[in-house]
C-alpha positions as CSV (number, residue, x, y, z in Angstrom):
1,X,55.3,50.0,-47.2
2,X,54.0,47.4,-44.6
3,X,53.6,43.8,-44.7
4,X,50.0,41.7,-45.0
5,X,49.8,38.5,-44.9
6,X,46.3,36.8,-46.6
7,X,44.8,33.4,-46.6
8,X,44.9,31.5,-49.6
9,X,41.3,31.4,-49.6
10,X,41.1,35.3,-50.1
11,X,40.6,35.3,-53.6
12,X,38.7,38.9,-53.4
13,X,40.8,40.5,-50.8
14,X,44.1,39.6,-52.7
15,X,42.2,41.2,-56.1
16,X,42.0,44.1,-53.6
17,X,45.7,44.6,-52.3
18,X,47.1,43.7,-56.0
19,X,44.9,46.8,-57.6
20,X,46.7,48.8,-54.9
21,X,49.9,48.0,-56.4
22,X,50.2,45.5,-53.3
23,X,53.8,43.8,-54.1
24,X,54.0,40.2,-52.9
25,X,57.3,38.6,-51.0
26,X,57.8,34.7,-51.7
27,X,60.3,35.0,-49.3
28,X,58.2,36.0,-46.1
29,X,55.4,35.1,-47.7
30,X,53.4,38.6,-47.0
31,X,52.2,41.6,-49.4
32,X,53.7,44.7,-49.0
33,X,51.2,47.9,-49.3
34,X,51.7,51.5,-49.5
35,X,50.0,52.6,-45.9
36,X,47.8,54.9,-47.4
37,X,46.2,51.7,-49.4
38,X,46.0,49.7,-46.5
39,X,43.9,52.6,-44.8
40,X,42.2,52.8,-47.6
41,X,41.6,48.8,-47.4
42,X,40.2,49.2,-44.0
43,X,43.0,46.7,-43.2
44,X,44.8,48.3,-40.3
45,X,44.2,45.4,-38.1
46,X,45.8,42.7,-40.4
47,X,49.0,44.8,-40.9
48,X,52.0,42.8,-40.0
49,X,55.1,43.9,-37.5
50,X,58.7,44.7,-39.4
51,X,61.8,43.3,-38.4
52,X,62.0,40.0,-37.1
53,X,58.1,39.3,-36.4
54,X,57.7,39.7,-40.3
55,X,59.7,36.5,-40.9
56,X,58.0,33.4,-42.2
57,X,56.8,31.4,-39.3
58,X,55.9,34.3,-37.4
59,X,52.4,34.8,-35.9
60,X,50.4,37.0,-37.8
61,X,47.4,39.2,-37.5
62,X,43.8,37.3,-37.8
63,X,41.0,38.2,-40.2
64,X,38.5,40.0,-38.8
């Protein structure tokens, strides 16, 4: 699994991950999505880092 975070504003992207069986975390506030999906997605870019960089706070990957 790896970690995406999305904008509130992406209404149509979030439909997207959560058809993908995307599974979101309250905690670190980021989807987790089955790579394959995420390739699929065309979201390689916005793919967060594990481990500590994942934590809430963290910088994460820009929209394209």
């Amino acid at each position: 699994m790896r970690s995406e975070a999305l904008e509130v504003h992406e209404v149509k992207l979030r439909e997207k991950v959560k058809a993908a069986r995307g599974r979101w975390d309250p905690e670190k506030r980021v989807w987790h999505v089955a790579m394959a999906q995420v390739l699929q997605l065309g979201m390689t870019a916005r793919v967060a880092k594990a481990g500590p960089a994942a934590q809430p706070g963290s910088t994460r990957p820009q929209a394209e």
